[in-house]
VEXMARPA-247812 format. One record per residue (C-alpha): x, y, z; chain. Coordinates in steps of 0.5 Angstrom, whole numbers, padded with zeros to 4 digits. Example, Ala and Ser with C-alpha at 12.3 -4.5 7.8 and 13.67 -1.06 7.14 Angstrom:
2
     u     v     w kette
  0025 -0009  0016     A
  0027 -0002  0014     A
***
This chain:
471
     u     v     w kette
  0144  0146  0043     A
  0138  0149  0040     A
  0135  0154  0047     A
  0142  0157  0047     A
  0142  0159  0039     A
  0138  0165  0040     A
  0142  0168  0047     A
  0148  0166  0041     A
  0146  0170  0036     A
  0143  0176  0041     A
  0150  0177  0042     A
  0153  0176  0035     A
  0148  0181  0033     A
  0150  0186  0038     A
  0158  0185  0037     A
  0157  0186  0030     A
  0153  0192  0029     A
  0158  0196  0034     A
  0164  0194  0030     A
  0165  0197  0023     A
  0171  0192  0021     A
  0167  0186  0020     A
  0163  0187  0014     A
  0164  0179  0011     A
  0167  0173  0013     A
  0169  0171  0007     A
  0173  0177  0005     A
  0181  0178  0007     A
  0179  0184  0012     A
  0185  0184  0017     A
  0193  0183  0016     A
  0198  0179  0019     A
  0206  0181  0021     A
  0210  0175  0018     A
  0216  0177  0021     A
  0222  0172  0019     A
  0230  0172  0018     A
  0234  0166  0014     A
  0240  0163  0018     A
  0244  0167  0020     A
  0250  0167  0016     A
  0256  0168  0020     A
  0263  0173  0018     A
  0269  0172  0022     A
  0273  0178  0023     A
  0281  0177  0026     A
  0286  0182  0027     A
  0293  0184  0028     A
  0295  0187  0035     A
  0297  0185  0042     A
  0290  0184  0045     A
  0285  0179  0042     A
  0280  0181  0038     A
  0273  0184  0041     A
  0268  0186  0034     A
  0264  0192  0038     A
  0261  0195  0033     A
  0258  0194  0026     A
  0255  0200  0021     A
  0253  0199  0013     A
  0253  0204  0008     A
  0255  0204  0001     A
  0263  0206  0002     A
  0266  0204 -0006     A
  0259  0207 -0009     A
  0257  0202 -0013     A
  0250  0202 -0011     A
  0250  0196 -0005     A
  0251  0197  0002     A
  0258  0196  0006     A
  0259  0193  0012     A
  0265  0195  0018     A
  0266  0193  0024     A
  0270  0196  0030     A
  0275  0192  0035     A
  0275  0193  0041     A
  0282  0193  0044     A
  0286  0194  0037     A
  0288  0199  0032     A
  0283  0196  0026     A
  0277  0197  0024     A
  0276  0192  0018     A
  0271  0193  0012     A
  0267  0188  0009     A
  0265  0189  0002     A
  0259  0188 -0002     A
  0258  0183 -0007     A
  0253  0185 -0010     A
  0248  0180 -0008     A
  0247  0181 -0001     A
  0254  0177  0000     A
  0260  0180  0004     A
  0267  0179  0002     A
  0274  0182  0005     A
  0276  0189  0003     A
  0282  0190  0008     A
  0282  0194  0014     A
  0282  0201  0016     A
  0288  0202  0021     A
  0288  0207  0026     A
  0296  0207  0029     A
  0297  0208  0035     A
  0289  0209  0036     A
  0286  0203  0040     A
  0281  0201  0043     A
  0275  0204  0036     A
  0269  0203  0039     A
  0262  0206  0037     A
  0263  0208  0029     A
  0258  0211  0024     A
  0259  0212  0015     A
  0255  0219  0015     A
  0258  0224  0009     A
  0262  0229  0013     A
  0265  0232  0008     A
  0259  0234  0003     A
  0263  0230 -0003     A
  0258  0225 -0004     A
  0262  0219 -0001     A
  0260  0216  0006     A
  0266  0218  0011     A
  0269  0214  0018     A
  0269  0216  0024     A
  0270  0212  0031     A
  0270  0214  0038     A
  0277  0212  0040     A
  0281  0211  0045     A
  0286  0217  0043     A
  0278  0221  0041     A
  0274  0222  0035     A
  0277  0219  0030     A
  0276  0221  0023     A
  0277  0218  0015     A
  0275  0221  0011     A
  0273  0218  0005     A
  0277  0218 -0002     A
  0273  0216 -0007     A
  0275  0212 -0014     A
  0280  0214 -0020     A
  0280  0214 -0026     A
  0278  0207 -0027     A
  0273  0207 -0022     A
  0277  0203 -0017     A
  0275  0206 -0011     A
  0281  0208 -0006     A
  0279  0207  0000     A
  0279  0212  0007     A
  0284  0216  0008     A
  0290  0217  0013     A
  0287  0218  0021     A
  0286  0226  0023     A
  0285  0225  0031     A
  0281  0230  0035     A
  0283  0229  0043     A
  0276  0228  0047     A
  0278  0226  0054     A
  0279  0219  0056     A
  0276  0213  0054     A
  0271  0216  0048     A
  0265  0211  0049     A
  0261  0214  0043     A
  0260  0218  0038     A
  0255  0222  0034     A
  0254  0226  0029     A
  0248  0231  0027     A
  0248  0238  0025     A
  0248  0242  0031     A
  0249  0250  0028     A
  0245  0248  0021     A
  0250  0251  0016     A
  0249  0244  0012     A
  0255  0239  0015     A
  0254  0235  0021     A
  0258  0236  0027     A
  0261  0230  0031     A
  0259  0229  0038     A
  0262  0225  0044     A
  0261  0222  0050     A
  0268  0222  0055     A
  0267  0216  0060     A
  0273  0219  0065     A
  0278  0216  0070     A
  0277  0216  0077     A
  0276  0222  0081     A
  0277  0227  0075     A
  0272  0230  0072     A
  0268  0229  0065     A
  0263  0230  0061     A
  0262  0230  0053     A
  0265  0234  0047     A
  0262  0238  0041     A
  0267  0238  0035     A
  0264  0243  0030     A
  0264  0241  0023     A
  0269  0247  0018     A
  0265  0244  0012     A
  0269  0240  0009     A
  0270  0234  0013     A
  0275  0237  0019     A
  0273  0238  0025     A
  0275  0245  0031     A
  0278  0244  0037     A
  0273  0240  0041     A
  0268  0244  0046     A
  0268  0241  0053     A
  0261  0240  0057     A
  0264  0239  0064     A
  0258  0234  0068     A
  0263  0234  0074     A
  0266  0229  0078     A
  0266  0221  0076     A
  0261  0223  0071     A
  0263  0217  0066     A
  0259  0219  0060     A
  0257  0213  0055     A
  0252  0214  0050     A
  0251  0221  0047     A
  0244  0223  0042     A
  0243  0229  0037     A
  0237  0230  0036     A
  0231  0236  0035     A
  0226  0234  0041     A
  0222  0240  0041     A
  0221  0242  0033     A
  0225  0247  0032     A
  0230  0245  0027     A
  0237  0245  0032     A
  0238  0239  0036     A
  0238  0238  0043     A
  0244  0233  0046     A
  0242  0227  0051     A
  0248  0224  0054     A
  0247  0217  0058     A
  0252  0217  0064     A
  0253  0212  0070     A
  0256  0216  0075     A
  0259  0213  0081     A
  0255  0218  0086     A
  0248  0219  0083     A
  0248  0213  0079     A
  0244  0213  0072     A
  0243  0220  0070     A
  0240  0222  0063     A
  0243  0229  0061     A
  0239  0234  0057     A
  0241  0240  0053     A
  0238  0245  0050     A
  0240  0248  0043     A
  0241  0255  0044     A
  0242  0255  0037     A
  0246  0262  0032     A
  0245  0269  0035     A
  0244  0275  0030     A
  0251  0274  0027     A
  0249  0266  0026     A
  0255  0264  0030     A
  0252  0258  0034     A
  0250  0260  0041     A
  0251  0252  0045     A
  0248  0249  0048     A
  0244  0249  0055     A
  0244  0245  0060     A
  0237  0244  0062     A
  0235  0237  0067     A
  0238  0230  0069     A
  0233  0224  0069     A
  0235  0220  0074     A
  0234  0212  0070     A
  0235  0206  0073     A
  0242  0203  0073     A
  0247  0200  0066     A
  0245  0205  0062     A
  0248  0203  0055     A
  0245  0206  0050     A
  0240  0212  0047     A
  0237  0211  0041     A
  0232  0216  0037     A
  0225  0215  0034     A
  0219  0217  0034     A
  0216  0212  0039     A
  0207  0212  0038     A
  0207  0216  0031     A
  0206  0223  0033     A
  0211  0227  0028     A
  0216  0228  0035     A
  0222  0225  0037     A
  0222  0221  0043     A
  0228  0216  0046     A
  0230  0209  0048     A
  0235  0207  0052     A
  0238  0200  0054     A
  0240  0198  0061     A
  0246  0192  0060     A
  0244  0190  0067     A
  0238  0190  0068     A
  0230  0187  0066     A
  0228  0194  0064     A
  0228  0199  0057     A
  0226  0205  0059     A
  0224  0211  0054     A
  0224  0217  0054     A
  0217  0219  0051     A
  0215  0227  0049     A
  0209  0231  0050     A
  0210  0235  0044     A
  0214  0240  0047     A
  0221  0236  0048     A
  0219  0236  0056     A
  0221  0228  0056     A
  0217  0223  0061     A
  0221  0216  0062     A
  0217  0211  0062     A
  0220  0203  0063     A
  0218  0197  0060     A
  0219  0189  0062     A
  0226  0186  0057     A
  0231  0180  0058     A
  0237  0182  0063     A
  0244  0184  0059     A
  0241  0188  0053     A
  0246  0192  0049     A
  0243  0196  0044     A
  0235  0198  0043     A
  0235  0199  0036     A
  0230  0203  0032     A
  0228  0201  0025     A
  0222  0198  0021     A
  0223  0192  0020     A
  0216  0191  0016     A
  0216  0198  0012     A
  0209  0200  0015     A
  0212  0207  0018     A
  0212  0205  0025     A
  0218  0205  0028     A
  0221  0198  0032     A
  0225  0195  0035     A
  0231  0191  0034     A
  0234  0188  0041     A
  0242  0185  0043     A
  0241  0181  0049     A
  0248  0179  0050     A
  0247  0172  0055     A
  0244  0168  0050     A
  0246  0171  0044     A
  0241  0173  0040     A
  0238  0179  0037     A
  0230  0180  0038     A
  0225  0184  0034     A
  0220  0188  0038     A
  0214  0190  0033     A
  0211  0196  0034     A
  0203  0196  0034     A
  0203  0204  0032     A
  0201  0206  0038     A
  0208  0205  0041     A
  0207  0199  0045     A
  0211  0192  0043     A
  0210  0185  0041     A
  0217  0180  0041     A
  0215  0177  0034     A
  0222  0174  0032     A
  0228  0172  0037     A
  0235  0170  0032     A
  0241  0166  0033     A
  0247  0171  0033     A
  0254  0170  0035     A
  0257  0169  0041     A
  0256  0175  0047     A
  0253  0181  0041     A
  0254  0188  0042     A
  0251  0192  0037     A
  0246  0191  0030     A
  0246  0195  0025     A
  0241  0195  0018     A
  0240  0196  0012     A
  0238  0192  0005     A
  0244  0187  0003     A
  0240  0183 -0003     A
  0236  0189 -0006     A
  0230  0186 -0004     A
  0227  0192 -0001     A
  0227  0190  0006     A
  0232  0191  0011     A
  0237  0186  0013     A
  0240  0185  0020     A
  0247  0186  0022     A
  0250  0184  0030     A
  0257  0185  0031     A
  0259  0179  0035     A
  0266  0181  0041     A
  0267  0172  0042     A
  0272  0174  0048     A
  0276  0170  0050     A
  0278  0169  0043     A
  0283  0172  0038     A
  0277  0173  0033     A
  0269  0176  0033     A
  0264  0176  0026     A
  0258  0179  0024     A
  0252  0175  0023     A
  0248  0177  0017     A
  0240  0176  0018     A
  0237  0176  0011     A
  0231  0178  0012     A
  0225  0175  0009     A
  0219  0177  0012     A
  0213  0178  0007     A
  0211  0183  0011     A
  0203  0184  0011     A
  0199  0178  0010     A
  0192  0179  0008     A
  0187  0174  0012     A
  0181  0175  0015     A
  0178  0177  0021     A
  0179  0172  0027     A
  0185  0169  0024     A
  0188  0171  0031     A
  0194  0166  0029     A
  0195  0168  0022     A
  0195  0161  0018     A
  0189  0163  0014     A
  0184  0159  0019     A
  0180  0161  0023     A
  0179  0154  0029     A
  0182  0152  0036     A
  0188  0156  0036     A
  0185  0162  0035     A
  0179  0161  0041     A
  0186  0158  0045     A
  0188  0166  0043     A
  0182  0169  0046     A
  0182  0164  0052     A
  0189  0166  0053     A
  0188  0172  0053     A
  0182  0174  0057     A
  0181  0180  0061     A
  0182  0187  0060     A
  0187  0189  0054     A
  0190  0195  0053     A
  0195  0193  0049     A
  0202  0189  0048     A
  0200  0181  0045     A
  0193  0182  0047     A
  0190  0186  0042     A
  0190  0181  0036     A
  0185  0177  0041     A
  0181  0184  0043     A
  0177  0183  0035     A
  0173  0189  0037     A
  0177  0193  0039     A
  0173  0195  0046     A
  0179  0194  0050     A
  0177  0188  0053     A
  0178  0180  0050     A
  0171  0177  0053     A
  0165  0173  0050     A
  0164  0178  0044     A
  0170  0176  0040     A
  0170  0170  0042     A
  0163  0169  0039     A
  0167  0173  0032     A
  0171  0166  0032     A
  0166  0163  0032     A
  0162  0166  0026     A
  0169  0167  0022     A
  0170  0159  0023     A
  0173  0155  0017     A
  0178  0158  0012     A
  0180  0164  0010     A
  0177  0167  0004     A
  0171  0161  0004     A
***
């Protein structure tokens, strides 16, 4: 082993001198992402009505005002929007039902403040249109009162989402919704302008032709200018899956709201389901994601700064329902939070801060999820997950709550590929596993000197950094 020692060394020397990072192997000097959720624990959700209960969607916000995140949830083919109340330890327990009479079919719903009172208000994407309750706040007492009765706005047929975003800038949100339409007839989406106290005009129709069958809708400044543009996802029945972009003509002279133009179609692949905002690589502009429900790919659409969006594709299971953006570890990268439908089961895609992703974490939901939704149940300072479960074929759904649990960043040190606080056989296997070339995605954490290539260099780091961390 001797003659070897000095071409080793050699090596090690070069490594060494041309990556900054490593100052000492005995110094916690990288970090890790513990990425981890409790069991689920699983909500079952019933409801009255001729069709079996189908839980579509879940949102979280504070309804009551007593500081703890609520949960709701939409069904599918009923009437009912149920309401799961905060315990105030991250536990959740019945607080009735909000009924939409004679206006089945709630999918999408979103909590947003639409009448500038300070209390979170309702809004569904409903069979009849954009359906909206308004929130009505506590009495005297300090009991709250629960959402008002239904004021309904007619948005074509079959409603698939519903957004809301401030389109006119006069301070309160604007509701979008996208028409899914019948049969050869035409459809597009409606814009339904906020009066500023929670009602909402008559609805202003963008026609997108025949068969159009518009499903998911975005608002969202793309090109910096403070109005936002609206995406809508369609899956038509003759060019099939079209990204929709319109430019926001903002408010003439007068400050009367010009629209919106229409700008260009990206065709993408096909079942598409979902479009979700985020800004993707950390660059301070807003790109897109959205999820294909039958097929093995998500595609973003990314943004050269300008607003002009370039899509791009990446390889994920099949049957995804929802890519949903959130940071899960609190580091300001956004990440993703991915519904696969055929194996039940809710994965976390961790952002490197460069926009590429690594399945950290793959939980157990209910049966056949739809949606997820976020927000810090237990006030511990992270965020917790919520998927809404349909369990067709039956007359119930539930939400499942994912207690998050992560410890977030880690100190270790440098070579800790695995992050176990040792640097040993695991660690060469990564750098083995990994070798080649590497522009990003599971490979950087074995790429130690970060020269966009995993090869004899870091594995001479291993080496050095053998033994414990922080010995």
């Amino acid at each position: 082993m001797a003659e070897h020692m000095p071409m080793r060394d050699a090596l090690l020397a070069t490594c060494l001198a041309t990556t900054s990072i490593f100052a000492s192997t005995s110094v916690l000097a990288d970090t890790c992402d513990n990425i981890d959720f409790e069991a689920a624990e699983e909500y079952y959700v019933t409801a009255v009505g001729q069709f079996s209960a189908f839980i579509r969607c879940v949102a979280a916000a504070d309804v009551d005002g007593d500081g703890a995140p609520d949960v709701l949830a939409s069904d599918r083919y009923g009437e009912e929007i149920g309401i799961l109340l905060n315990d105030g330890s991250g536990g959740l327990v019945p607080g009735g039902s909000v009924l939409a009479v004679e206006c089945e079919a709630n999918r999408i719903i979103i909590l947003e403040d639409l009448n500038g009172d300070g209390w979170v208000d309702l809004a569904s994407s409903a069979s009849a249109g954009a359906a909206v309750f308004l929130n009505l706040g506590e009495d005297s007492s300090g009991n709250w009162l629960g959402f008002g009765e239904l004021n309904l706005y007619p948005s074509g047929y079959e409603p698939h989402w519903i957004d809301a975003a401030d389109l006119d800038l006069d301070g309160d949100l604007d509701l979008l919704v996208p028409d899914f339409g019948e049969v050869g007839f035409d459809t597009g989406f409606h814009v339904f302008l906020n009066n500023g106290d929670g009602t909402f005009t008559d609805g202003i129709l963008y026609n997108l032709g025949l068969n159009a069958r518009c499903i998911s809708i975005i608002g969202t400044d793309l090109d910096s200018d403070g109005y936002p543009e609206v995406v809508v996802v369609c899956s038509t029945l003759t060019a099939g899956a079209l990204a929709h972009v319109y430019d926001n003509a903002g408010n003439d002279e007068k400050g009367v709201w010009s629209g919106l133009d229409y700008r260009v179609a990206h065709l993408m692949d096909f079942g598409v389901c979902s479009v979700r905002a985020m800004d993707r690589e950390n660059d301070g502009d807003t790109d897109l994601v959205i999820a294909h429900r039958s097929r093995r790919t998500m595609s973003f659409m990314v943004n050269d700064g300008t607003g002009q969006l370039e899509v791009e594709e990446i390889a994920v299971p099949p049957y995804i329902e929802l890519a949903e953006p959130v940071d899960i570890n609190g580091d300001g990268a956004m990440d993703l939070a991915v519904v696969i439908r055929n194996i039940d089961e809710l994965q976390i895609m961790l952002n490197d801060g460069d926009g590429l992703f690594t399945t950290v974490a793959a939980e157990e939901t209910g049966k056949d999820p739809k949606f997820v939704a976020f927000a810090d149940l237990d006030d511990d300072g992270d965020l917790d997950g919520m998927t809404a479960n349909s369990y067709p074929g039956y007359d119930f759904g539930s939400i499942t709550v994912h207690e998050n649990i992560s410890t977030g960043f880690v100190g270790t040190c440098v070579g800790d590929i695995t992050c176990d606080m040792r640097v040993d056989v695991l660690d060469m296997l990564e750098i083995i596993g990994h070798w080649g070339p590497c522009q990003g995605g599971d490979c950087r954490a074995s790429d130690l000197n970060e020269d966009e290539i995993v090869d004899v260099l870091d594995l001479l780091l291993v080496l050095d950094m053998w033994g414990d961390c922080g010995a």
